[in-house]
VEXVEX-465933 format. One record per atom (N, C-alpha, C): chain; atom name; x, y, z. Coordinates in Angstrom, 2 decimals, always signed. Each point is the difference from the previous one (the first is absolute). Last residue first. Example, Ala and Ser with C-alpha at 12.3 -4.5 7.8 and 13.67 -1.06 7.14 Angstrom:
<recs>
["A", "N", [+12.85, -2.25, +7.08]]
["A", "CA", [+0.82, +1.19, +0.06]]
["A", "C", [-0.77, +1.09, +0.73]]
["A", "N", [+0.29, -5.72, -0.07]]
["A", "CA", [-0.89, +1.19, +0.00]]
["A", "C", [+0.90, +1.20, +0.00]]
</recs>
This chain:
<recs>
["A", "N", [+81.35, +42.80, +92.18]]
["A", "CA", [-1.06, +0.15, -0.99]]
["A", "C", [-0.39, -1.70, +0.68]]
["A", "N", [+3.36, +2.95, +1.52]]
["A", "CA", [-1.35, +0.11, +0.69]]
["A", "C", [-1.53, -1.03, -0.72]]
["A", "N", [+5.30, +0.51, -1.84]]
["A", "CA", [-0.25, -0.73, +1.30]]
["A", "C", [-1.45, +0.28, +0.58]]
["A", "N", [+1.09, +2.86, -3.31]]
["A", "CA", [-0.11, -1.27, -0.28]]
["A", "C", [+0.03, -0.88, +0.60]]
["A", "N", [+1.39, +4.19, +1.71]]
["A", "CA", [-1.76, -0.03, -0.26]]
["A", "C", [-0.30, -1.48, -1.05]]
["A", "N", [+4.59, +0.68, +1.23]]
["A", "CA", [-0.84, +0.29, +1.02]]
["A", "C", [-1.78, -0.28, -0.06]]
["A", "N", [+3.26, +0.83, -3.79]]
["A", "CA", [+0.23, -1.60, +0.43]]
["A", "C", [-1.50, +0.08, +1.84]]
["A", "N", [+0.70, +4.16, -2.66]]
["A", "CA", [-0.82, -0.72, -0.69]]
["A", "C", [+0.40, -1.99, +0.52]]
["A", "N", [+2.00, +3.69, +2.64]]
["A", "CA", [-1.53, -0.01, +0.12]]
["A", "C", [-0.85, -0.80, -0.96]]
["A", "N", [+4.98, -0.10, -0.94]]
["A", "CA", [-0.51, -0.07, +1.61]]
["A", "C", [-1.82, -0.10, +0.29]]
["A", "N", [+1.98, +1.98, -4.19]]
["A", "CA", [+0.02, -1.38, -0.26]]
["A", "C", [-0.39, -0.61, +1.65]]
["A", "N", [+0.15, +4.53, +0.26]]
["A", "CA", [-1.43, -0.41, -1.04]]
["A", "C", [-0.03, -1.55, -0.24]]
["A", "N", [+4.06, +1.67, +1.99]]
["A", "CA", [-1.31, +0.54, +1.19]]
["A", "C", [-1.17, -0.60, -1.15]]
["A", "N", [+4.14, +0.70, -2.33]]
["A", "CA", [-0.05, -1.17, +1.18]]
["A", "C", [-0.96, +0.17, +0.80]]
["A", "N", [+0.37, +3.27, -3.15]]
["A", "CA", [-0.46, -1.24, -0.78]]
["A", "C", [-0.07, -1.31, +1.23]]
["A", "N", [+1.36, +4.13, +1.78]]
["A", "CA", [-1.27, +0.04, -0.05]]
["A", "C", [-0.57, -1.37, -1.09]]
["A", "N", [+4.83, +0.63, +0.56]]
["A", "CA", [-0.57, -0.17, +1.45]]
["A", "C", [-1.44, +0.14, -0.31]]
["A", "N", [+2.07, +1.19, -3.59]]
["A", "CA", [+0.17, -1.50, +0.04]]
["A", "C", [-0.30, -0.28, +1.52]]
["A", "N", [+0.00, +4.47, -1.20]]
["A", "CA", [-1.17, -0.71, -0.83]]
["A", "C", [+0.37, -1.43, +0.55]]
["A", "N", [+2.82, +2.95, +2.19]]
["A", "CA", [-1.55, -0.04, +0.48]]
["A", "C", [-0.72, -0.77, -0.69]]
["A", "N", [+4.42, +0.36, -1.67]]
["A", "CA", [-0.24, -0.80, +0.74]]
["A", "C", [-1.66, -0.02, +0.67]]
["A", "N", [+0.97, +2.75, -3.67]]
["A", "CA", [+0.37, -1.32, -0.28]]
["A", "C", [-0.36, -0.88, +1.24]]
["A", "N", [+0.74, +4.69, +0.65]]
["A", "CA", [-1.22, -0.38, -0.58]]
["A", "C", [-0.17, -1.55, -0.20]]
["A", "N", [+4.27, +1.14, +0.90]]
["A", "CA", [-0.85, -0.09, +1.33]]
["A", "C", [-1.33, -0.17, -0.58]]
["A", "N", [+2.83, +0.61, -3.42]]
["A", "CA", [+0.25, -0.65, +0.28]]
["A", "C", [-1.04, -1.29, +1.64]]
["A", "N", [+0.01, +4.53, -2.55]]
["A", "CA", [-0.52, -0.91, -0.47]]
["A", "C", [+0.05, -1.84, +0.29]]
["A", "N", [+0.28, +5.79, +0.81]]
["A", "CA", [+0.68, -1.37, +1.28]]
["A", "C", [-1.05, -1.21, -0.74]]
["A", "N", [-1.04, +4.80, -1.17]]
["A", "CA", [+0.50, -0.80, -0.69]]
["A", "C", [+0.96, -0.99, +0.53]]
["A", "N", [-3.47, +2.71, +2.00]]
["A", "CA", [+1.39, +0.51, +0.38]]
["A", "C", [+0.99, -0.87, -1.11]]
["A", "N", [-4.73, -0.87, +0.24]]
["A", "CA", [+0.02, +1.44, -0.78]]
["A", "C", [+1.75, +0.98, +0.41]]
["A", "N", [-0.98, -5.20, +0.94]]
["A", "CA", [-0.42, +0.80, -1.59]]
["A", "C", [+0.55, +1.29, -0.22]]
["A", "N", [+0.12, -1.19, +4.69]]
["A", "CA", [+0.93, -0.55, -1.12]]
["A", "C", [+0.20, +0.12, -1.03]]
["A", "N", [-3.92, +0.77, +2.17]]
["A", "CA", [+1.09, +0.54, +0.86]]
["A", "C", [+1.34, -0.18, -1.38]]
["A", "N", [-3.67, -2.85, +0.33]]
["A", "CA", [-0.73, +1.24, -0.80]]
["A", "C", [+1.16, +1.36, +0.43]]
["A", "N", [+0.42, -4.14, +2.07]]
["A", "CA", [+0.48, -0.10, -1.38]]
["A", "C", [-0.41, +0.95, -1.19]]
["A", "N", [-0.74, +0.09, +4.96]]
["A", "CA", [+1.10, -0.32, -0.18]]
["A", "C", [+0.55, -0.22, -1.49]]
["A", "N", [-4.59, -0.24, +1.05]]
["A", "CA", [+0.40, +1.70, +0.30]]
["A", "C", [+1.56, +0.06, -0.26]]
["A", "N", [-1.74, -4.52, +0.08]]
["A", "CA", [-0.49, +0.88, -1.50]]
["A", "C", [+0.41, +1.48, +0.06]]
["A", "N", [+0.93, -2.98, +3.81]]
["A", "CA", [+0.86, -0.34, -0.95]]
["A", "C", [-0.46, +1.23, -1.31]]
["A", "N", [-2.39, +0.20, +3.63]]
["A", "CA", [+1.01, +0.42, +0.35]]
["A", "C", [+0.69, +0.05, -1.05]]
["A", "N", [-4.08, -2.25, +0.10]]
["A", "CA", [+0.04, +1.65, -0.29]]
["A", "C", [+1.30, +0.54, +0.07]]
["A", "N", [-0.43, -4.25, +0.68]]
["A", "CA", [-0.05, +0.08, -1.64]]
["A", "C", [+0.22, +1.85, -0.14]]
["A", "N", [-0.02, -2.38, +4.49]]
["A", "CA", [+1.15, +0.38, -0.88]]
["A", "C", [+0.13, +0.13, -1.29]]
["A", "N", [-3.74, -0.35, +3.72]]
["A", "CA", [+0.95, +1.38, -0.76]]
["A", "C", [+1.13, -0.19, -0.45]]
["A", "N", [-2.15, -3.56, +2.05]]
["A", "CA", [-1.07, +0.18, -0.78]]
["A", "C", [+0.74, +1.45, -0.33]]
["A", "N", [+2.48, -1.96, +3.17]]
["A", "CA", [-0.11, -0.56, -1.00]]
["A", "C", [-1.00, +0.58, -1.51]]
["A", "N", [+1.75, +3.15, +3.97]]
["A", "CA", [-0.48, -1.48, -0.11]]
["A", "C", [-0.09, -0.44, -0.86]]
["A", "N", [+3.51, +2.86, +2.16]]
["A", "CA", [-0.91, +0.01, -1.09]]
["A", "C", [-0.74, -0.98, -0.18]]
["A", "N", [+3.00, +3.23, +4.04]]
["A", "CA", [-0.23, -1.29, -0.69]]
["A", "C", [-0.96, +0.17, -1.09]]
["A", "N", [+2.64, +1.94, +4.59]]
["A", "CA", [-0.45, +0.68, -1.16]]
["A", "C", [-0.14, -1.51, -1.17]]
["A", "N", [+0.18, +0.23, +6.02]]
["A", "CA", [+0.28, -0.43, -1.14]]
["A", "C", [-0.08, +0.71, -1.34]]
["A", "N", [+0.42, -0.37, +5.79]]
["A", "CA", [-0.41, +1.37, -1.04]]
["A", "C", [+0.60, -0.82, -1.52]]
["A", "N", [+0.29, -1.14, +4.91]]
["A", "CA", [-1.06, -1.06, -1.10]]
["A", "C", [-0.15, +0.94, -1.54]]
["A", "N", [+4.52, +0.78, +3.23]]
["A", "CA", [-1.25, +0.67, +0.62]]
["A", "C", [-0.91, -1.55, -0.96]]
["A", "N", [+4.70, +1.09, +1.24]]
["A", "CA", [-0.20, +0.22, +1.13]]
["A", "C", [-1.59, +0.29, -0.18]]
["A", "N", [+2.34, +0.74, -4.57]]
["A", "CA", [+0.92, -0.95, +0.85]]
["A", "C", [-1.50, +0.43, +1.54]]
["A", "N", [-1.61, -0.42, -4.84]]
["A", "CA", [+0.48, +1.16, +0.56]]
["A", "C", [+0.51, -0.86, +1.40]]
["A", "N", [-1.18, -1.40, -5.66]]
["A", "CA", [+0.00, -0.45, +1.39]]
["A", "C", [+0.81, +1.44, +0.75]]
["A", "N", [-1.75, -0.91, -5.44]]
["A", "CA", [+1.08, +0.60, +0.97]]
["A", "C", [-0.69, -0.42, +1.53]]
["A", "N", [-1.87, -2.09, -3.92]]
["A", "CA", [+0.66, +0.77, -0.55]]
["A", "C", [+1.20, +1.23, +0.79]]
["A", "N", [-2.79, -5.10, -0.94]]
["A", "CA", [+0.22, +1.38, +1.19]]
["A", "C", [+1.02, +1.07, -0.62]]
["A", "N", [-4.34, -2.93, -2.47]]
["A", "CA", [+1.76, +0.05, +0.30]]
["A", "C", [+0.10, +1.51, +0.90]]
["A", "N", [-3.49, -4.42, -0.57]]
["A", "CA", [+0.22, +1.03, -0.23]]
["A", "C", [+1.31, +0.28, -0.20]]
["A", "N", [-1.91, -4.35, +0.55]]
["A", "CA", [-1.19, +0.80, -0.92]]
["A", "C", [+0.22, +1.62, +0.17]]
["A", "N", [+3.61, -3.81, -0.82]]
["A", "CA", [-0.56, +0.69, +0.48]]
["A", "C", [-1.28, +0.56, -0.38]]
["A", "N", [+3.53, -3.64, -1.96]]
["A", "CA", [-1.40, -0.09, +0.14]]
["A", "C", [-0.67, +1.09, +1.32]]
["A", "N", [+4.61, +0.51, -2.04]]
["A", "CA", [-0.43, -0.96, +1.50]]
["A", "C", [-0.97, -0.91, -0.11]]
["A", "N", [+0.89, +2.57, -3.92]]
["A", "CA", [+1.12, -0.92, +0.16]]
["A", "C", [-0.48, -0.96, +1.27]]
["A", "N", [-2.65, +4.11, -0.65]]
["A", "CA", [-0.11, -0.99, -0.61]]
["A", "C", [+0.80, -1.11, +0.01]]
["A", "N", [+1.52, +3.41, +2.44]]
["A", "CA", [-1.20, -0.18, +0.71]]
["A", "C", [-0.50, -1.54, -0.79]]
["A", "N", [+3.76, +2.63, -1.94]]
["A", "CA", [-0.10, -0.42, +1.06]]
["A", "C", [-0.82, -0.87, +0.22]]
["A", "N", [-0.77, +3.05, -2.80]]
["A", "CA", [+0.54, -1.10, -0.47]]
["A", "C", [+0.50, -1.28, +0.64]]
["A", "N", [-1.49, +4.14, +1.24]]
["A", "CA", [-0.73, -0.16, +0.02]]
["A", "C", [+0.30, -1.74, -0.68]]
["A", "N", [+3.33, +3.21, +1.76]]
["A", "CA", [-1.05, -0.50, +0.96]]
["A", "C", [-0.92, -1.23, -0.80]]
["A", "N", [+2.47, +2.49, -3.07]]
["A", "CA", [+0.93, -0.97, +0.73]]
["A", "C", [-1.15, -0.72, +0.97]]
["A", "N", [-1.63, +3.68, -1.99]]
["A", "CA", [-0.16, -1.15, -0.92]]
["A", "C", [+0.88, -1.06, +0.62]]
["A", "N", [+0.11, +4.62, +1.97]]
["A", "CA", [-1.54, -1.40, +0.39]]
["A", "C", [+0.15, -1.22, -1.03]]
["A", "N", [+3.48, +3.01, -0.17]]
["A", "CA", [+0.46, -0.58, +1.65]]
["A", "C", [-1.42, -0.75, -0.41]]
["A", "N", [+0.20, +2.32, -3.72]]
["A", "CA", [+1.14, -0.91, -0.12]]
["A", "C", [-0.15, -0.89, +1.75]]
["A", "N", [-2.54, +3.81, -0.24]]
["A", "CA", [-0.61, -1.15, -0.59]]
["A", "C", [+0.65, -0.98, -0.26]]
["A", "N", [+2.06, +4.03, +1.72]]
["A", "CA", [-1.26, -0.78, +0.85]]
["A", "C", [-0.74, -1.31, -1.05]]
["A", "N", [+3.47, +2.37, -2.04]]
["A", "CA", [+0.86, -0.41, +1.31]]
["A", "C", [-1.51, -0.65, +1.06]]
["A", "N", [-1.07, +2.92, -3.18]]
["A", "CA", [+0.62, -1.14, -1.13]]
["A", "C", [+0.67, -0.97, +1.27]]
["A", "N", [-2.26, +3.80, +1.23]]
["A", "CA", [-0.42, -0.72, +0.07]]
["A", "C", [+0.36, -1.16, -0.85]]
["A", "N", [+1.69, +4.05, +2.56]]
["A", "CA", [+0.66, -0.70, -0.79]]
["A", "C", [-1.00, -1.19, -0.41]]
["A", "N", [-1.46, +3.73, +3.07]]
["A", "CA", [+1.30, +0.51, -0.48]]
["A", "C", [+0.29, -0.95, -1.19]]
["A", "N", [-2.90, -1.76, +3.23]]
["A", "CA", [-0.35, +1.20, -0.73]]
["A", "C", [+0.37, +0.42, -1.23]]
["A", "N", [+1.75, -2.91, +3.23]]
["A", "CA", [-0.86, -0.83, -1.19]]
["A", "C", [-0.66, +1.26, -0.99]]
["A", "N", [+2.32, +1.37, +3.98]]
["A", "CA", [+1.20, -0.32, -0.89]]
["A", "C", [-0.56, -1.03, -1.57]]
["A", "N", [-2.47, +1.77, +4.03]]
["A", "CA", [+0.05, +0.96, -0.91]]
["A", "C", [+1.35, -0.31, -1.29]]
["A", "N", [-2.09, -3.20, +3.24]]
["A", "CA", [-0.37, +0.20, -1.08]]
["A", "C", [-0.05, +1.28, -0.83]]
["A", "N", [+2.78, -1.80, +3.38]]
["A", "CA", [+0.02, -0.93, -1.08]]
["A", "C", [-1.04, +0.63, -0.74]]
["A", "N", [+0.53, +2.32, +3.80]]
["A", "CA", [+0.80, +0.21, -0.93]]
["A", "C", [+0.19, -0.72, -1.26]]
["A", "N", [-2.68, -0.25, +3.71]]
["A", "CA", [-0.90, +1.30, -0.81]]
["A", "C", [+1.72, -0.37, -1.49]]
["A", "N", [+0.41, -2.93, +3.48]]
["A", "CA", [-1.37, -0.41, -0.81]]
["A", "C", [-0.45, +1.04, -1.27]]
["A", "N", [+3.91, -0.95, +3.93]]
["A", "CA", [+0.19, +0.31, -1.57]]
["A", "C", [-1.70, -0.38, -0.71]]
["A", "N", [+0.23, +0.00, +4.74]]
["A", "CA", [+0.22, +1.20, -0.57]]
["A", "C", [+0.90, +0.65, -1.28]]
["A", "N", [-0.12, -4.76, +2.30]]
["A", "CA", [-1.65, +0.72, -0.53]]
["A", "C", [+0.03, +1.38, -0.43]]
["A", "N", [+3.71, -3.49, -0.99]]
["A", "CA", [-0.30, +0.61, +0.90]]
["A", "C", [-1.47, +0.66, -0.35]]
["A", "N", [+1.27, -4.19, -2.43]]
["A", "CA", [+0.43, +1.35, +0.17]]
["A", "C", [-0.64, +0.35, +1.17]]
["A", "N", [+0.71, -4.43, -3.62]]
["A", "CA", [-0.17, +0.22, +1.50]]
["A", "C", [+0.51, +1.56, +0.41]]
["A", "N", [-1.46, -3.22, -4.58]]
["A", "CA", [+0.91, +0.99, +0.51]]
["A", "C", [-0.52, +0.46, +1.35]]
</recs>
């Protein structure tokens, strides 16, 4: 998503405000990213500048797990659902990954 720079403070008081709506937007990103083979995900771009907001790879378990520890306790069982099967995919990933080293 490509925004003006002086929507910066605002995207995240609006992540604030609604975080069922912020994690739903990172799990898309993040799902994303994997699909590509990214080692991150961007997560908003600012028009006229380098100003990026992004996640690197190595945080998306944290992300996903906070995201699904979210869910739970908002009973969105569904979304819960998805974080888990995005984090089962990251473990099968790393466990093919690190078998290649061997």
């Amino acid at each position: 998503m490509n925004l003006p720079l002086k929507a910066l403070k605002s995207i995240d008081n609006i992540f604030e405000k609604d975080p069922s709506f912020k994690y739903q937007y990172l799990i898309k990103k993040i799902k994303g990213s994997l699909d590509n083979k990214q080692d991150r995900a961007v997560i908003f771009t600012f028009e006229n500048s380098n100003i990026k907001k992004e996640i690197v790879k190595s945080r998306f378990k944290i992300v996903l797990t906070n995201a699904m520890n979210h869910f739970v306790s908002m009973e969105e069982y569904e979304n819960a659902a998805k974080c888990r099967d995005i984090l089962n995919r990251i473990k099968i990933e790393d466990i093919i990954e690190d078998s290649k080293k061997v």
